[in-house]
One Martini backbone bead per residue (centre of mass of N, CA, C, O) as a GRO file, in nm:
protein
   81
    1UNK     BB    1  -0.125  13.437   4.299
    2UNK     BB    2   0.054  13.198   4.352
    3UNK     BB    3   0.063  12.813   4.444
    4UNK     BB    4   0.175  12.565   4.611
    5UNK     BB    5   0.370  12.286   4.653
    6UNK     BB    6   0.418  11.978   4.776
    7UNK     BB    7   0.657  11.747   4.964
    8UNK     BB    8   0.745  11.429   5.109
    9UNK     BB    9   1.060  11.285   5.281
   10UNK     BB   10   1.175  11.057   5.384
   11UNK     BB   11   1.378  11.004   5.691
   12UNK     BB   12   1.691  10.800   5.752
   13UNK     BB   13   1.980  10.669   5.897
   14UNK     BB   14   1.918  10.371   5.817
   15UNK     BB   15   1.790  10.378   5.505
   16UNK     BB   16   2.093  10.567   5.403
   17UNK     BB   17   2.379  10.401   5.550
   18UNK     BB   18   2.346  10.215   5.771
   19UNK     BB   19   2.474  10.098   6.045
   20UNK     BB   20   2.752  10.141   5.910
   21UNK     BB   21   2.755  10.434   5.947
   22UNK     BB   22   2.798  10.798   5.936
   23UNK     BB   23   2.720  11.107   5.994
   24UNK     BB   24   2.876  11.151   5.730
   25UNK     BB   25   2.713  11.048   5.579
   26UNK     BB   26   2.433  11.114   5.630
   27UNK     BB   27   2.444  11.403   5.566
   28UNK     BB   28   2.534  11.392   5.296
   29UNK     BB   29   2.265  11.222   5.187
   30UNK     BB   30   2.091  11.480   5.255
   31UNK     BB   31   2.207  11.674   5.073
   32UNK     BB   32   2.175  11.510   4.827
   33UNK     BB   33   1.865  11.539   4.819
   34UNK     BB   34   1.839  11.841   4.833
   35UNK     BB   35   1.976  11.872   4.577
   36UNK     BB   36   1.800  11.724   4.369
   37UNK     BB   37   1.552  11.882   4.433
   38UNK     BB   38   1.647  12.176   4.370
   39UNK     BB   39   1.686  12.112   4.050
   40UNK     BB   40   1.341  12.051   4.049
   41UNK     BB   41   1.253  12.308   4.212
   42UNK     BB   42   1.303  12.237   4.507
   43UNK     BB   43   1.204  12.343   4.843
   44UNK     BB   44   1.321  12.375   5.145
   45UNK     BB   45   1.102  12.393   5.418
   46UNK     BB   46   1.071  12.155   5.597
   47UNK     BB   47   1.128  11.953   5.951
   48UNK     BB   48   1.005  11.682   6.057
   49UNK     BB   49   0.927  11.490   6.333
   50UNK     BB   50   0.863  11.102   6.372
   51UNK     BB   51   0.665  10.859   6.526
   52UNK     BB   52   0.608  10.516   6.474
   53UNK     BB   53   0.401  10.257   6.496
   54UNK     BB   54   0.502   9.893   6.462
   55UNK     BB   55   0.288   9.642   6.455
   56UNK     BB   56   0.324   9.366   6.595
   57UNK     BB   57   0.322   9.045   6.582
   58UNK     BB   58   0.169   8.799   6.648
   59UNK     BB   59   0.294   8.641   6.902
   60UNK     BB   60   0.395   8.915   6.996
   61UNK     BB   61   0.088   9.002   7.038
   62UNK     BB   62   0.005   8.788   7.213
   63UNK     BB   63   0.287   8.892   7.454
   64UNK     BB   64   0.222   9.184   7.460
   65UNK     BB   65   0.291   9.348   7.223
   66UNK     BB   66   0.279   9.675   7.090
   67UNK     BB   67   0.548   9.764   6.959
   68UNK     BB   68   0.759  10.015   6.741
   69UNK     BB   69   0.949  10.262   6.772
   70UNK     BB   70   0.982  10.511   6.524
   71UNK     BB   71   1.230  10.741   6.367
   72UNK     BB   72   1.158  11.024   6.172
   73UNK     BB   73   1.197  11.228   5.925
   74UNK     BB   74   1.067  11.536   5.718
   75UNK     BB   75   1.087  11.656   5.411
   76UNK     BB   76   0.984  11.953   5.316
   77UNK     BB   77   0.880  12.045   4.964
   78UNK     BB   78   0.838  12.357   4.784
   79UNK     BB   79   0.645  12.504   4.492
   80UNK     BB   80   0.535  12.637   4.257
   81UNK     BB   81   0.237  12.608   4.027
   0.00000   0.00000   0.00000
């Protein structure tokens, strides 16, 4: 029995095609990831959503601010080993 292994890929729609981008820009950009990846091998396995949290700058943070929740997805891509 084989063993896979994973990669995990970050994904964001402002990382990808930046603030004037179009949903139809975005999907072609994540399209286009997926495709290269399958290229070298690799299935795309699952797709996890995740928010991170930015912590606040000093002056941010002394006048308490918490910090800032960011949005983005993970490719998890996976092949035999």
């Amino acid at each position: 029995m084989m063993s896979k292994i994973y990669k995990c890929v970050p994904v964001s729609q402002n990382v990808i095609v930046g603030k004037k981008g179009s949903s139809k820009d975005t999907s072609n950009a994540i399209e286009d990831l997926i495709n290269s990846n399958a290229n070298e091998g690799w299935e795309l396995d699952n797709i996890i959503e995740t928010s991170t949290i930015i912590p606040a700058g000093c002056i941010a943070g002394l006048l308490g601010s918490k910090g800032t929740a960011v949005d983005s997805n993970i490719l998890v891509f996976s092949k035999e080993n």
